[in-house]
C-alpha positions as CSV (number, residue, x, y, z in Angstrom):
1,X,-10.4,-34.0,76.2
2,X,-10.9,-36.9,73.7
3,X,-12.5,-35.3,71.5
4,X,-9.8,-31.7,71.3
5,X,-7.0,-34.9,70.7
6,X,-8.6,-36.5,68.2
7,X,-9.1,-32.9,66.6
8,X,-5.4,-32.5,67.3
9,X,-4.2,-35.9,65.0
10,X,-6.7,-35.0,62.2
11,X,-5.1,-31.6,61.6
12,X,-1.2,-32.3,62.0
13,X,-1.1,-34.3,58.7
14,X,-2.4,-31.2,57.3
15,X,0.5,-28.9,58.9
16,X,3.1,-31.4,57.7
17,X,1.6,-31.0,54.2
18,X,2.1,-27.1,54.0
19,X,5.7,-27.5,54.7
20,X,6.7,-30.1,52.0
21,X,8.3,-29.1,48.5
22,X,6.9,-29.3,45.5
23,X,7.7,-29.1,41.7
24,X,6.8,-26.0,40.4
25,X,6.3,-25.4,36.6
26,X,6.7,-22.2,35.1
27,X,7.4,-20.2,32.1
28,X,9.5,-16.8,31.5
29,X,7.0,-14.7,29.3
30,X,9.5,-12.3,27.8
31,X,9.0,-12.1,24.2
32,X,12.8,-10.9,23.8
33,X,13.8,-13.8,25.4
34,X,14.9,-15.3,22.0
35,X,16.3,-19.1,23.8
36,X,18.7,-16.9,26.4
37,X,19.4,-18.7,29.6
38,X,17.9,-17.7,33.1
39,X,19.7,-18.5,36.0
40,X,16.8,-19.3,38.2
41,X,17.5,-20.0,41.8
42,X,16.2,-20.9,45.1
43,X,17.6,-19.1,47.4
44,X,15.9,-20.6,50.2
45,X,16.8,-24.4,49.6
46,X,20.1,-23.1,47.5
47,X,19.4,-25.0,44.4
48,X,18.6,-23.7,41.1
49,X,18.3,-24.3,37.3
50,X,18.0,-22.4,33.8
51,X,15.0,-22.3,31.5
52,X,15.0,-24.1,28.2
53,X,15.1,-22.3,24.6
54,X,11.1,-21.5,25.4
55,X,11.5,-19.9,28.8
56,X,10.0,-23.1,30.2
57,X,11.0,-24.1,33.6
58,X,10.8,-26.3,36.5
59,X,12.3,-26.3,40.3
60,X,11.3,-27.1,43.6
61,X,10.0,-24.7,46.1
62,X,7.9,-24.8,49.7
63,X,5.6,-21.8,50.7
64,X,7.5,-19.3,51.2
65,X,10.9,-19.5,49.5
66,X,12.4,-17.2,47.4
67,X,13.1,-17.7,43.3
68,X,15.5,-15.4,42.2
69,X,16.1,-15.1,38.4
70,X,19.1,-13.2,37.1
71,X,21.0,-13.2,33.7
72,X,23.2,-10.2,31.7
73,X,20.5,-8.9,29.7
74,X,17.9,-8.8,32.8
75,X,17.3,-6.7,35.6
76,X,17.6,-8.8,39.0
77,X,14.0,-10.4,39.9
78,X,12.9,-12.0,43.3
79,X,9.5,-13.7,43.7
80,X,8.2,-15.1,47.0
81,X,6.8,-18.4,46.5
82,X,2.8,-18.3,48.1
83,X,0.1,-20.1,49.2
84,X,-1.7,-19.3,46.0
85,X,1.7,-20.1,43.9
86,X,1.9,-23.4,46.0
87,X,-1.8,-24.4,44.8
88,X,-1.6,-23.6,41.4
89,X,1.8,-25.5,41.1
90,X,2.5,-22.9,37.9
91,X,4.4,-19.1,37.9
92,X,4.6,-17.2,35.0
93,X,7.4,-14.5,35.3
94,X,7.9,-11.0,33.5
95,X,11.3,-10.1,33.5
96,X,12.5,-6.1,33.1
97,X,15.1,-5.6,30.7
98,X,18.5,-4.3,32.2
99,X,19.4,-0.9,30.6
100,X,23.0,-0.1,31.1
101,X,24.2,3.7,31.1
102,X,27.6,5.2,30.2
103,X,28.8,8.3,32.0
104,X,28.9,11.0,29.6
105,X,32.4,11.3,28.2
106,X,33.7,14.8,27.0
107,X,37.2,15.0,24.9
108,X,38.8,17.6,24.6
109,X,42.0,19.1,22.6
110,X,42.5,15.7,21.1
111,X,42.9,15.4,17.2
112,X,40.9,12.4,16.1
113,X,42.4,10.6,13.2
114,X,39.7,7.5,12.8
115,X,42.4,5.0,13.7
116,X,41.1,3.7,16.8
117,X,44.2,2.0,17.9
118,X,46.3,5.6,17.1
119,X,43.5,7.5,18.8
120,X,43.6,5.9,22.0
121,X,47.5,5.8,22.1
122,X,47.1,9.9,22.4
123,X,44.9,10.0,24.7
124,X,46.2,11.1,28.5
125,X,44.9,7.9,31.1
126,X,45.3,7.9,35.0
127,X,45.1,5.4,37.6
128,X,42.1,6.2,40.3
129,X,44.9,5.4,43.1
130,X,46.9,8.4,41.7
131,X,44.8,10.9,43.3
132,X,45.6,9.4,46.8
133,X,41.5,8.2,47.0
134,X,41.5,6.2,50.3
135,X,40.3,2.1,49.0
136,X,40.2,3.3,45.5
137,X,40.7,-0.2,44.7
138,X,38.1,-1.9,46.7
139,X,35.5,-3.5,45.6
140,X,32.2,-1.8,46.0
141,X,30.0,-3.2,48.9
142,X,26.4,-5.0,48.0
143,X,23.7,-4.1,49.5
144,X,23.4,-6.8,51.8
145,X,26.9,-6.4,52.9
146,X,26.0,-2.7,53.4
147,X,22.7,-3.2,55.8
148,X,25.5,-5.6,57.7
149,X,28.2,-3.0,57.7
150,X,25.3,-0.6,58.8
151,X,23.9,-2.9,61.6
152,X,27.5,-4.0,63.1
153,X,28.9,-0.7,63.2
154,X,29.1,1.9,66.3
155,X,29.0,5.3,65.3
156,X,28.3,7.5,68.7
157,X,30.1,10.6,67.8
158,X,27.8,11.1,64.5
159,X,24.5,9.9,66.4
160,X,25.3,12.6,69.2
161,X,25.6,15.4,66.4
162,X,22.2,14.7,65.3
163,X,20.6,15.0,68.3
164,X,20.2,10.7,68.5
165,X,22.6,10.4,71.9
166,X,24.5,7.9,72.6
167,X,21.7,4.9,72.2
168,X,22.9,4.5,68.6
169,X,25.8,3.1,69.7
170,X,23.4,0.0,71.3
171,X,22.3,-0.3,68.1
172,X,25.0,-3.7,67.1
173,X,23.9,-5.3,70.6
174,X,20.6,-4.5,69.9
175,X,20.8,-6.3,66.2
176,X,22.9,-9.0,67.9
177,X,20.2,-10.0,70.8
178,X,16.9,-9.5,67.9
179,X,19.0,-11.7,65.6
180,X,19.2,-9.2,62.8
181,X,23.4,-9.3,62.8
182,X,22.9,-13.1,61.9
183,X,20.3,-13.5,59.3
184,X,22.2,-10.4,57.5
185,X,25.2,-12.7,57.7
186,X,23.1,-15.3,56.1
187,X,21.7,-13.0,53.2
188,X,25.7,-11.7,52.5
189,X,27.0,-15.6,52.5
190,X,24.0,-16.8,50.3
191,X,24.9,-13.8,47.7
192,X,28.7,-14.8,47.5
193,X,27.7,-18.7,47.5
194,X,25.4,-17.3,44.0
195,X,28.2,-15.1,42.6
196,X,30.6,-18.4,43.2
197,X,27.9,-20.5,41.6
198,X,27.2,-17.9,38.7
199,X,30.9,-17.6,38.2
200,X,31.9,-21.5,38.4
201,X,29.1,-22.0,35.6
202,X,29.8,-19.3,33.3
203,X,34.2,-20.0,32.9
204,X,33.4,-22.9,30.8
205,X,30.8,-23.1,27.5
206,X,27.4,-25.4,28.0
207,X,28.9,-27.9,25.8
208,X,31.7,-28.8,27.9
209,X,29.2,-29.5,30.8
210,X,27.1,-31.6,28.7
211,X,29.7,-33.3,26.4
212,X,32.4,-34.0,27.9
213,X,31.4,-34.2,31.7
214,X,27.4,-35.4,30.7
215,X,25.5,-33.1,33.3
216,X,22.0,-32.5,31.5
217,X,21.9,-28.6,30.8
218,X,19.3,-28.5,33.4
219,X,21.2,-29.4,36.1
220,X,24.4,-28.0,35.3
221,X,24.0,-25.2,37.6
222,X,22.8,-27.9,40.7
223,X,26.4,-29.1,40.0
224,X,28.4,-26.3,40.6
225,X,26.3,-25.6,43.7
226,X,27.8,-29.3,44.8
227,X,31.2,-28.5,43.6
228,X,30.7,-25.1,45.3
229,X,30.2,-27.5,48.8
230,X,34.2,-27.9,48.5
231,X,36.0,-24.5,49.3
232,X,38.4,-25.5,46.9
233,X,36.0,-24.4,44.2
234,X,36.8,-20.2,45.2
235,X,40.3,-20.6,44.6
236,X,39.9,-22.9,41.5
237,X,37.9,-20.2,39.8
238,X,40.8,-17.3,39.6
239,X,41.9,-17.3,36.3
240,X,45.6,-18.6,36.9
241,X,44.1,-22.0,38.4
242,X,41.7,-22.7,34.7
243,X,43.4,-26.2,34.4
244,X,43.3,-26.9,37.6
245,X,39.1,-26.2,37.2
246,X,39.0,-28.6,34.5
247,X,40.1,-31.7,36.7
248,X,38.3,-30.7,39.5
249,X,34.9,-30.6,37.6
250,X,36.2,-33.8,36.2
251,X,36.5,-35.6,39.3
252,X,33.1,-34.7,41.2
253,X,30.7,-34.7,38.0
254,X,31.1,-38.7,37.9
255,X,30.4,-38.1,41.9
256,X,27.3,-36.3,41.1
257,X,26.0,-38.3,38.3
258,X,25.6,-41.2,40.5
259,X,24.3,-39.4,43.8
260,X,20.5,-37.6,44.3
261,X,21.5,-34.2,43.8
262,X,21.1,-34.8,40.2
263,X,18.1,-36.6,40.3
C-alpha cells in the first residue's frame, strides 16, 4: 500500500506538468507572405497575436488547444496543438492561398461606351427583396451556427417521409443530455467573439494602436480581446459610433498597459 502511494506522489507532478502552457515559437513558411499580418489565435485560451514582417511568431498554447490562423489573402487554417508540438516547443505553418471566384456575368443588349461611370448608369439593377425571396436579407449562417441550427431543431414530418420515424424528433434531447447542444453553443460564441476581435482590430490602422495608444503591435490583438470583455465594444464598432470607438480604446489601453494581460 506504501509503496502504490509513494508511486502515486512521484507521478502527479508529472500530470500537473502536461497540462501547463507554454511558449510556443513558430514561423509562417509562405514565401508570398511578403511582411502581411496573420491573425493567429488561440481559440482554446482565447488569446492571440500576429506574426512579424518575417512570419515569425510566438503564443502560448497547452496540449491540445487549437491555433487558428486567418487573414484576407489566406485560406482559413486550424492546427491542434500535440504532444509532439508541445516537446519540440516550435510549429512551422503552410498557409493555402485564398482564391476568390466571381460568378460569371453575361450582358446583354447594353451599348458599352468605355465610360465606366456612364456605363453603369444604363445598366437595369434590382434589389434581391424585389422578388419576394423569404430572408433575402439575412445574413448567411456559419457553419457552426448551422450544425447548432441542425442539432436544436425538430423536424418529424421530414424524418417520417424518409422512412427515419419519429425518433428524429429526440434528436435535440438527445444532443441536449450528450452535451452536443452546448459545446456547439460554445464553438458559435467563440466565432462571433473572433469576428468581434477581427473587426475591433481592423477599424483603425496599426499606427494608431502603437502611436497614439502605445500597445506593442504584438499584442494589439490581446487588447481588443480585453476591450471585447466589455459588451460595449459590439455596439461601438457599427460605423455611426467611430468616435465613440476612439475614447473607448482610449480609456482601457492605459488599463491594459498596466495589468498582465499585456505582459
Amino acid at each position: 500500500m506504501l509503496k502504490n502511494f509513494i508511486v502515486l506522489i512521484f507521478f502527479i507532478p508529472f500530470l500537473n506538468f502536461a497540462q501547463e502552457s507554454i511558449q510556443l515559437n513558430g514561423r509562417i513558411v509562405n514565401d508570398s507572405l511578403d511582411g502581411s499580418f496573420i491573425n493567429i489565435i488561440n481559440k482554446t485560451s482565447n488569446i492571440g497575436t500576429i506574426n512579424s514582417s518575417s512570419g515569425e511568431f510566438k503564443i502560448q498554447v497547452k496540449e491540445n488547444d487549437i491555433l487558428q490562423f486567418s487573414s484576407i489573402q489566406y485560406e482559413k487554417l486550424e492546427v491542434v496543438v500535440t504532444p509532439t508540438v508541445i516537446e519540440s516547443g516550435y510549429l512551422k505553418v503552410l498557409l493555402v492561398p485564398g482564391v476568390s471566384e466571381l460568378d460569371e456575368v453575361k450582358i446583354s443588349n447594353i451599348d458599352l461606351t468605355g465610360n465606366l461611370s456612364r456605363d453603369i448608369g444604363a445598366m437595369d439593377t434590382y434589389s434581391i427583396s424585389q422578388f419576394g425571396i423569404p430572408n433575402a436579407n439575412r445574413t448567411p449562417l456559419s457553419a457552426a451556427e448551422r450544425r447548432l441550427y441542425t442539432a436544436t431543431a425538430t423536424n418529424i414530418s421530414t424524418s417520417v417521409s424518409n422512412g427515419a420515424g419519429a425518433s428524429a424528433g429526440l434528436d435535440p434531447l438527445i444532443n441536449a443530455i450528450t452535451g452536443r447542444t452546448k459545446e456547439l453553443k460554445k464553438i458559435v460564441a467563440n466565432e462571433k467573439l473572433q469576428q468581434m476581435v477581427e473587426k475591433g482590430v481592423a477599424v483603425f490602422s496599426t499606427r494608431f494602436f502603437v502611436e497614439e495608444l502605445k500597445i506593442p503591435e504584438d499584442k494589439i490583438i490581446n487588447f481588443v480581446y480585453y476591450c471585447a470583455e466589455n459588451h460595449q465594444l459590439k455596439y461601438l464598432l457599427k460605423e455611426e459610433n467611430r468616435l465613440d470607438l476612439l475614447e473607448f480604446y482610449m480609456k482601457y489601453a492605459p488599463e491594459f498597459l498596466n495589468g498582465k494581460d499585456s505582459e
